[in-house]
C-alpha positions in Angstrom: -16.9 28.6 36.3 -18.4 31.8 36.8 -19.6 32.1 40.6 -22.7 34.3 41.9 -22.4 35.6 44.9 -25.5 38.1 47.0 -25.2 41.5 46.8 -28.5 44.1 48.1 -30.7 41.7 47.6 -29.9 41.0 44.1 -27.2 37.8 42.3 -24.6 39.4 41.4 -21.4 38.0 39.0 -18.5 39.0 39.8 -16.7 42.1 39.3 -19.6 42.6 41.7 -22.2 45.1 40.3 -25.7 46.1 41.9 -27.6 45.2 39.1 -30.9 45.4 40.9 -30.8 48.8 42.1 -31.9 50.8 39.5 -35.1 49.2 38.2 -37.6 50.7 34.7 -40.6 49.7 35.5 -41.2 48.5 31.6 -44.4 46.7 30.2 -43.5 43.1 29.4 -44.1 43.7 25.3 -41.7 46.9 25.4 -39.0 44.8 27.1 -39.1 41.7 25.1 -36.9 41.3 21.9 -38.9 40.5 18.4 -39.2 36.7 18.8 -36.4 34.6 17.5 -37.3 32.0 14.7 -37.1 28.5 14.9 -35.2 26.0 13.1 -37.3 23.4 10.8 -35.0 20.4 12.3 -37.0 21.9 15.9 -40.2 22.9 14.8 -40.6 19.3 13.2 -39.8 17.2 16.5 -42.0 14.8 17.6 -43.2 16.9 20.3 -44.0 20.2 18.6 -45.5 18.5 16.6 -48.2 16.8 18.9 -48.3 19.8 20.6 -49.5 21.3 17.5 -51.6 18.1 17.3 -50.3 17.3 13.9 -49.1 13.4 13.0 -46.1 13.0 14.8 -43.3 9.3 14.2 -43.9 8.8 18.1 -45.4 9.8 20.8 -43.0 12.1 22.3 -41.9 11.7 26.3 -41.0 14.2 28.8 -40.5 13.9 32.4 -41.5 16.9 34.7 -38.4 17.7 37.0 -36.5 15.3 34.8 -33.2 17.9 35.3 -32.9 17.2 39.4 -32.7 15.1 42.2 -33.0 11.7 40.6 -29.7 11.8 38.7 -26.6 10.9 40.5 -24.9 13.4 38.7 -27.0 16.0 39.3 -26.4 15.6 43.0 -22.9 15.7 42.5 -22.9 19.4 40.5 -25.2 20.2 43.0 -22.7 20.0 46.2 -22.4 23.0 48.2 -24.2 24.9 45.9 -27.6 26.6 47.1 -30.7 26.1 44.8 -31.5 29.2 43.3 -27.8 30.2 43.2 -27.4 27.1 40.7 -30.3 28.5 38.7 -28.1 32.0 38.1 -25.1 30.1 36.8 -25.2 29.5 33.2 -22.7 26.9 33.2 -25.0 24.6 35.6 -28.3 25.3 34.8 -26.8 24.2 30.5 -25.3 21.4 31.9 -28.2 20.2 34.7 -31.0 20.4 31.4 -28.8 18.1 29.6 -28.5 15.5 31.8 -31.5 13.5 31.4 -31.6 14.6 27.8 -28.5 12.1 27.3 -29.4 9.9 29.6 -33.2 9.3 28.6 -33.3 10.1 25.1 -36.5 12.5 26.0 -38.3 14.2 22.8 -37.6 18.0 25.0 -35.3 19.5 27.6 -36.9 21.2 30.5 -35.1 24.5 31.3 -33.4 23.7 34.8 -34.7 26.8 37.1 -37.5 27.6 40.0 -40.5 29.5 39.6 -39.5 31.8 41.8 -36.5 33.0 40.4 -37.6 35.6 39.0 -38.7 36.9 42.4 -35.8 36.7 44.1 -34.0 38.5 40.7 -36.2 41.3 41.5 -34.7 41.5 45.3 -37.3 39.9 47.0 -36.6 38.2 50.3 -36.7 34.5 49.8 -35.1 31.5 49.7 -35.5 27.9 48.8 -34.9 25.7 52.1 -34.2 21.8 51.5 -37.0 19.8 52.3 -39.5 23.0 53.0 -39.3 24.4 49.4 -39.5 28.4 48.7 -40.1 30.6 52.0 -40.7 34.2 52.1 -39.1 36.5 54.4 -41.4 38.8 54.9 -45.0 37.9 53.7 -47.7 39.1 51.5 -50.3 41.0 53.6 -51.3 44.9 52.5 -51.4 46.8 49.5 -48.0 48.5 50.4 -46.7 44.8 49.8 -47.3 45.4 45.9 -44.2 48.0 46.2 -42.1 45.3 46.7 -42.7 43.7 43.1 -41.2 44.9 40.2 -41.5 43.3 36.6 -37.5 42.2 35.7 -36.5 43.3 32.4 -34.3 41.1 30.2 -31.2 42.6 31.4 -32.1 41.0 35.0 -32.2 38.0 33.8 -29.3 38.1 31.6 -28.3 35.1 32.9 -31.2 33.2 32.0 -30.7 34.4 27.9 -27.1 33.2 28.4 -28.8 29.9 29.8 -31.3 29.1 26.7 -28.2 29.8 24.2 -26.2 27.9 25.6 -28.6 24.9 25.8 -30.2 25.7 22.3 -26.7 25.2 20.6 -26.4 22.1 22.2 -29.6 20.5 22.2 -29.5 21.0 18.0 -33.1 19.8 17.1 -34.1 18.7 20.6 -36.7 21.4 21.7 -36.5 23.4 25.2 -38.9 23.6 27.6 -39.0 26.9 28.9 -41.1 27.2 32.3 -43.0 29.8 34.9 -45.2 29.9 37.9 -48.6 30.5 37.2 -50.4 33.7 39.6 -51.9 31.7 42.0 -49.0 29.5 42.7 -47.0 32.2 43.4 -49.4 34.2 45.1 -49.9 31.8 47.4 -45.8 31.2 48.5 -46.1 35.2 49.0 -49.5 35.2 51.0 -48.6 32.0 53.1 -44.6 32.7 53.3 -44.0 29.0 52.4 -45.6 25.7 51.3 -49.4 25.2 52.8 -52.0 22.3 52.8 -54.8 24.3 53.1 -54.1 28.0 51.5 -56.0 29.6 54.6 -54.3 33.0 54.6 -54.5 33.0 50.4 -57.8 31.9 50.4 -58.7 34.8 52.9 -57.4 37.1 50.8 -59.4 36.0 48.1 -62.4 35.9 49.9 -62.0 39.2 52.3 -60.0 41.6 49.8 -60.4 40.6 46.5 -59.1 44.0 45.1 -55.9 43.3 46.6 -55.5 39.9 45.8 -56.5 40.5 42.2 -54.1 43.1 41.8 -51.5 40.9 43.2 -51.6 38.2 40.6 -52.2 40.6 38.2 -48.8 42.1 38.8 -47.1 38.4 39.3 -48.3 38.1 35.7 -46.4 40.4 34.4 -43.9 39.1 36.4 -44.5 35.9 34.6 -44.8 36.8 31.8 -41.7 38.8 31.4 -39.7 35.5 32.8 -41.6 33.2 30.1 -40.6 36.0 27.3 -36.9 36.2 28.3 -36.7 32.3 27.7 -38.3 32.2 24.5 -36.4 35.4 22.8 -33.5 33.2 24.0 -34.6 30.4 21.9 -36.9 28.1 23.7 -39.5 26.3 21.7 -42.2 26.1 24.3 -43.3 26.6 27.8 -45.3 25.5 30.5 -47.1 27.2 33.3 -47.1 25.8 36.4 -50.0 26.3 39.0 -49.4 24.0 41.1 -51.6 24.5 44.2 -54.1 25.4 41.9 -55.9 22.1 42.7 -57.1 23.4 46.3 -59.8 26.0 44.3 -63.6 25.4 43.0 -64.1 25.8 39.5 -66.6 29.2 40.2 -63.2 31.1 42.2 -60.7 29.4 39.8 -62.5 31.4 37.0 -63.6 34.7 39.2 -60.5 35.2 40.6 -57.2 33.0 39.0 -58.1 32.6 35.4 -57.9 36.1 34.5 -54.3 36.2 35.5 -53.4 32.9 34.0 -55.0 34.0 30.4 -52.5 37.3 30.9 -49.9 35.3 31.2 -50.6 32.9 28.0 -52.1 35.9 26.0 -48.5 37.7 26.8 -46.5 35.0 25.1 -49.0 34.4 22.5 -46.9 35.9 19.5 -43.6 33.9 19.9 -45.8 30.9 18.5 -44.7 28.5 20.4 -47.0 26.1 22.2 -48.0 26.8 25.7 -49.0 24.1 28.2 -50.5 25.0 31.5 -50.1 21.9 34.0 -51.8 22.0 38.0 -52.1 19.5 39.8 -55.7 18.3 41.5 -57.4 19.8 38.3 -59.5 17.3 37.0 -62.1 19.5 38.4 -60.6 22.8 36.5 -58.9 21.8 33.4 -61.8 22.9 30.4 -61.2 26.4 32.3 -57.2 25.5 32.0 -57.6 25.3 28.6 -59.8 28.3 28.3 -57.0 30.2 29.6 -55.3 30.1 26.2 -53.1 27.1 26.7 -52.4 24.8 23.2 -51.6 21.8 25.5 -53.1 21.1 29.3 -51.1 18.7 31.5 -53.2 16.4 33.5 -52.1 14.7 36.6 -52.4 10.9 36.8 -56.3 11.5 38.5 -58.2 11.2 35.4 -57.8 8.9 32.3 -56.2 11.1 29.5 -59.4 9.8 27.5 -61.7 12.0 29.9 -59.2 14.8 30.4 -59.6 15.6 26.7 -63.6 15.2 27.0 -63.4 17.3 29.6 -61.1 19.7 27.9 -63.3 20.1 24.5 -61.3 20.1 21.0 -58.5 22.3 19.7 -55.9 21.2 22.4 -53.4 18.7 22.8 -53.2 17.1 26.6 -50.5 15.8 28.7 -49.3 13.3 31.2 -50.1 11.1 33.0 -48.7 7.9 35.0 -48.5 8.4 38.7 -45.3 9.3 39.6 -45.4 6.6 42.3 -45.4 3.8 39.8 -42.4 3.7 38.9 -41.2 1.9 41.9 -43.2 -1.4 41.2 -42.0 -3.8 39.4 -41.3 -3.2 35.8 -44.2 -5.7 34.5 -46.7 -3.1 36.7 -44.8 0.1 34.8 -45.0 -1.7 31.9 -49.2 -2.1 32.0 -50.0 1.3 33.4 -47.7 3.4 31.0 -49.4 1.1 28.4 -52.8 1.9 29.6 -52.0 5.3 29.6 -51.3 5.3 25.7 -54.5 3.0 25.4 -56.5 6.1 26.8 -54.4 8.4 24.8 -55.7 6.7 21.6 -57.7 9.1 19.5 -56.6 12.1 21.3 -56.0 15.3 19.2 -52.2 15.5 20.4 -50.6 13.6 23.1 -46.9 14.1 24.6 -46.8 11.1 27.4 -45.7 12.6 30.8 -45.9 11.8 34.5 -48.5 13.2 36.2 -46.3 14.8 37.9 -42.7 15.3 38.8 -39.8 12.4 38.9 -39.6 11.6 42.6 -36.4 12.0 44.4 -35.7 8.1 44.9 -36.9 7.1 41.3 -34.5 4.8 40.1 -33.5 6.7 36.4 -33.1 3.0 34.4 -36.8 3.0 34.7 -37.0 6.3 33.3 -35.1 5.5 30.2 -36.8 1.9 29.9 -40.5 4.0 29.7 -38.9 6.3 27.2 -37.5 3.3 25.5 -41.3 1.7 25.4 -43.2 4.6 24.7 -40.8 5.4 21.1 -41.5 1.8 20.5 -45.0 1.0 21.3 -46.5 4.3 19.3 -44.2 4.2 16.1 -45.5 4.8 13.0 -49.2 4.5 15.2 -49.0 7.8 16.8 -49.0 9.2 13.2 -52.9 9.2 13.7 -53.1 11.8 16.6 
């Protein structure tokens, strides 16, 4: 197995090179190869096709952070081996994605990464600490703080192509999940220098210098959207956008000040054809302006019946989601009603792929996981064809 190993600031493989010392500044459509084309076997899965919001056998299922920390096995690969160092190692991040793919039977792998990698590929100074989650070494305050951030060209993330190749040829007509950090998100780790309940210093920004913060997410766009391209040249059949802290804005500074980055991001990615879901969480409040942003499928957390979420959303887009992650540890009759009453509030929908609301909790027992899978296939075939 190849190992990475840190070398100025960069992930280097061995023979050791300094691959991120000379950097070309490229824009994200002059970097990006012309888009691969996908195979009919893929591009007729059950979830494509209800993210296209076309009849579909099933309703497809997908876990958020099903690659991870619920898998015994995963844990085991996982041993010694820092977090975003896992990311850089093809051989891992192939074999993490597949995982629950064989042990679920989900419609779609999700590409095993972090949204900050691309960050850190750039030479930023961060790091991912158990139980705190990404911290920043030195965090996001002036203007001259935009110096640091550079957008990665494909060749700094060769690992990543080598990733989705790997996992494309294996999956067959499974589709992958490619994945990115929205702006904000990110903005917010580089603002605050970690996780925050309450986005003061980000939200100061916003408030007190909104030139500067504006031009910060417009740069992590690019950012963004360069990661987001790499993965779908490589092969992936769709991606999602997290914005995960998104939930802490008002819908009037969600659209002044976030929205315009987001819709850089999905308007970047636009011409590989492949659908693009944006997901936040706390967004029952935001996600007709999700949607706005150009995405073909919103993920909705387990806040507000699917049935409302697509009011809420308007026509023209699929939606996603959404038991409550925390269900799954009742008893199987109580997961049994509430992903059933999920699907009940799916019904009529434009396009539904069934989801958590969020990601699969460290402790979730993965038996459930494959017995909701096992129930959703069954309880939608042949009826789903009506979405």
């Amino acid at each position: 197995m190849k190992v990475i190993t840190q070398c100025g600031g960069g992930l280097c493989r061995p023979p050791c090179r300094r691959r991120y010392e000379a950097w070309e500044d490229r824009g994200v459509n002059g970097a990006t190869p012309t888009p691969p084309a996908s195979s009919p076997q893929r591009t007729e899965s059950a979830f494509l096709l209800a993210c296209r919001r076309r009849p579909v056998p099933h309703t497809p299922v997908w876990f958020m952070r099903q690659a991870g920390r619920s898998l015994p096995e995963y844990r085991k690969l996982r041993e010694g081996v820092p977090m975003l160092t896992s990311c850089t190692i093809p051989e891992i991040v192939a074999e993490i994605t597949m995982q629950p793919v064989r042990r679920y039977g989900v419609d779609a792998a999700i590409f095993f990464s972090d949204i900050v990698l691309p960050l850190k590929a750039i030479g930023l100074g961060l790091d991912i600490k158990p139980g705190v989650g990404p911290v920043v070494e030195q965090p996001f305050r002036t203007a001259a703080d935009l110096d640091r951030l550079r957008v990665p060209t494909p060749e700094d993330l060769s690992f990543i192509t080598e990733a989705v190749q790997m996992l494309t040829a294996e999956l067959g007509p499974t589709p992958l999940i490619g994945f990115g950090g929205a702006p904000f998100t990110l903005a917010s780790y580089l603002i605050e220098g970690g996780p925050s309940r309450g986005h003061e210093q980000t939200k100061a920004m916003m408030y007190g210098a909104p030139d500067l913060f504006h031009a910060l997410l417009d740069r992590l766009a690019d950012i963004t959207a360069a990661f987001l391209s790499v993965q779908l040249s490589a092969g992936a059949g769709a991606v999602q956008l997290f914005d995960s802290w998104v939930g802490a804005l008002a819908p009037v500074d969600y659209r002044a000040h976030v929205m315009p980055a987001s819709a850089k991001v999905l308007d970047a990615v636009a011409r590989f054809g492949a659908p693009r879901i944006h997901f936040g969480v706390g967004t029952g409040e935001l996600l007709a302006l999700m949607g706005e942003a150009g995405a073909d499928v919103v993920g909705v957390d387990w806040r507000v019946p699917l049935n409302e979420a697509a009011h809420r959303i308007g026509p023209g887009r699929a939606v996603q989601g959404n038991l409550d992650p925390a269900v799954v540890f009742a008893p199987w009759e109580a997961v049994e009603a509430a992903t059933r009453r999920v699907l009940r509030d799916a019904e009529g929908v434009e396009g539904h792929v069934f989801n958590l609301g969020h990601g699969v909790g460290p402790q979730t027992d993965p038996d459930v996981l494959a017995r909701i899978v096992e129930l959703v296939h069954e309880a939608t075939e042949g009826v789903a064809a009506r979405n």
